[in-house]
C-alpha positions in Angstrom: 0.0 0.0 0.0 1.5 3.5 -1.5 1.8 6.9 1.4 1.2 9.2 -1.5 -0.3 12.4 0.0 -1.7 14.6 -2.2 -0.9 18.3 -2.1 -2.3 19.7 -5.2 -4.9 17.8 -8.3 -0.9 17.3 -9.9 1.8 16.8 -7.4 1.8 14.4 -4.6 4.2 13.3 -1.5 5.3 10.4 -0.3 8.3 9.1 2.3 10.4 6.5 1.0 9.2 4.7 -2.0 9.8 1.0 -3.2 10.2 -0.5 -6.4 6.4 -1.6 -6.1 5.3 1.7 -5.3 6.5 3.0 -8.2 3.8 0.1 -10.1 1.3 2.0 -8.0 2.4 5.7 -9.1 2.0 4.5 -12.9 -1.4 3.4 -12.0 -2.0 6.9 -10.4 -1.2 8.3 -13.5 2.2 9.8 -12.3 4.4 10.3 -15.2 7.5 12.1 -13.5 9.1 10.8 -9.8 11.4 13.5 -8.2 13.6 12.2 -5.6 14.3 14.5 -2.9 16.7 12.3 -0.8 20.4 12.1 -0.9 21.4 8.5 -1.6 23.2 6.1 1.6 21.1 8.4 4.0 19.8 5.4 5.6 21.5 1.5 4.6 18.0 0.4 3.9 16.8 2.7 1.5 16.7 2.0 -1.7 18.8 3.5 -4.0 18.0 6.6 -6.5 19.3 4.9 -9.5 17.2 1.2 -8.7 14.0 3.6 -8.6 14.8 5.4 -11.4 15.7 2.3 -13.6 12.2 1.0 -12.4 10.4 4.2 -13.2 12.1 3.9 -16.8 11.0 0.9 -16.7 7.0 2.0 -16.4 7.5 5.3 -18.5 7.5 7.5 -16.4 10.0 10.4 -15.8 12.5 10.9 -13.0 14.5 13.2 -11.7 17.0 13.3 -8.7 17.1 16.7 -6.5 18.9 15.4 -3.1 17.8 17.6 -0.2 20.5 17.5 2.6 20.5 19.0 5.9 16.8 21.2 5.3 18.7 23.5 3.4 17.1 24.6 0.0 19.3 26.1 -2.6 18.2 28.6 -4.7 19.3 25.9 -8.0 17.1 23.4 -6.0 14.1 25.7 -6.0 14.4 26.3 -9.5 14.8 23.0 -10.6 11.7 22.0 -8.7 9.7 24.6 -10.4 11.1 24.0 -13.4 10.3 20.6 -13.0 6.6 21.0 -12.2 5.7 23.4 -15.0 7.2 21.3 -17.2 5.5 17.6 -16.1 2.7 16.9 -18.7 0.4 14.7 -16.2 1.1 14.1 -12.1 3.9 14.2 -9.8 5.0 12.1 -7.2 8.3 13.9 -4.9 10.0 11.6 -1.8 12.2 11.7 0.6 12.4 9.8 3.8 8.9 11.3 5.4 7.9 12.9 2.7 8.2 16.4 4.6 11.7 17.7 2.5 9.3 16.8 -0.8 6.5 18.8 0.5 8.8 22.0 2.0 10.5 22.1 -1.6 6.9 21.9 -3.7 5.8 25.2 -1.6 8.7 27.1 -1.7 8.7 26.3 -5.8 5.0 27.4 -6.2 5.7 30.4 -4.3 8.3 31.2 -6.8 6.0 30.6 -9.4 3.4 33.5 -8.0 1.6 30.6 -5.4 -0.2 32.4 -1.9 1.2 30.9 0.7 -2.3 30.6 2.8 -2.9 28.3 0.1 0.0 26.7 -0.3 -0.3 25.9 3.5 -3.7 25.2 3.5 -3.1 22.3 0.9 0.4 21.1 2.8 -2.2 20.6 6.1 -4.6 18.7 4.4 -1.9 16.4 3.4 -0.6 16.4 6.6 2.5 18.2 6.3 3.2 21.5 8.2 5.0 24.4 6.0 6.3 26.8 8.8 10.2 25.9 8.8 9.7 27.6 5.1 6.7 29.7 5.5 9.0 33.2 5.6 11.0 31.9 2.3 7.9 31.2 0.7 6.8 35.0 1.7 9.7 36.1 0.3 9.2 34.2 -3.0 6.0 35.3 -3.4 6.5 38.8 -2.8 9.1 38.6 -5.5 6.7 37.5 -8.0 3.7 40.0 -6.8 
């Protein structure tokens, strides 16, 4: 059974997927996996490249932004929204809890022009909480208003 967690009608969280969840992300309709989580962060993790062969595999997209430390880099943010805009169907970011993922979607919609009530309000109802980021994603979005 997959932990996606939606966060908008495109882009979904998870923590840690497995090469079956990625079976379950084709059948969601997913067509692009971003992994947010450095490799060796944990010894029983699997690695970015066996999930990425298996999402090959299905047809669907990947792409590997590691996330170390809670630190978001202006590249990462840009790559993430870059990422987003570009996907032509859903999305499905992971990292261990799913949290890194979730912090990194908000802080690339807010880039993109996103409110921040809004982006929080979604991040909730997914049961994530946005505040370690909420004054970057201010910042973002003031930039873009």
């Amino acid at each position: 059974m997959n932990h996606f967690r939606r966060l908008s009608d495109s882009v979904m969280a998870s923590p840690q997927i497995s090469l079956d969840d990625v079976d379950a992300a084709q059948v969601e309709g997913v067509t692009l996996i971003i992994c947010n989580r450095p490799d060796d962060e944990d010894p029983d993790q699997p690695s970015s490249s066996s999930i990425r062969q298996a999402a090959i595999e299905k047809g669907i997209n990947y792409l590997w932004i590691p996330i170390t430390g809670g630190q978001f880099s202006e590249a990462q943010v840009s790559q993430m929204a870059d990422a987003l805009s570009a996907a032509e169907g859903k999305v499905l970011a992971y990292c261990r809890s799913g949290t890194r993922s979730t912090l990194l979607w908000a802080l690339a919609e807010a880039s993109k022009g996103g409110d921040p009530d809004h982006l929080a309000r979604q991040a909730n109802m997914a049961g994530y909480d946005l505040s370690p980021v909420r004054q970057s994603m201010e910042l973002l979005a003031a930039e873009r208003g």
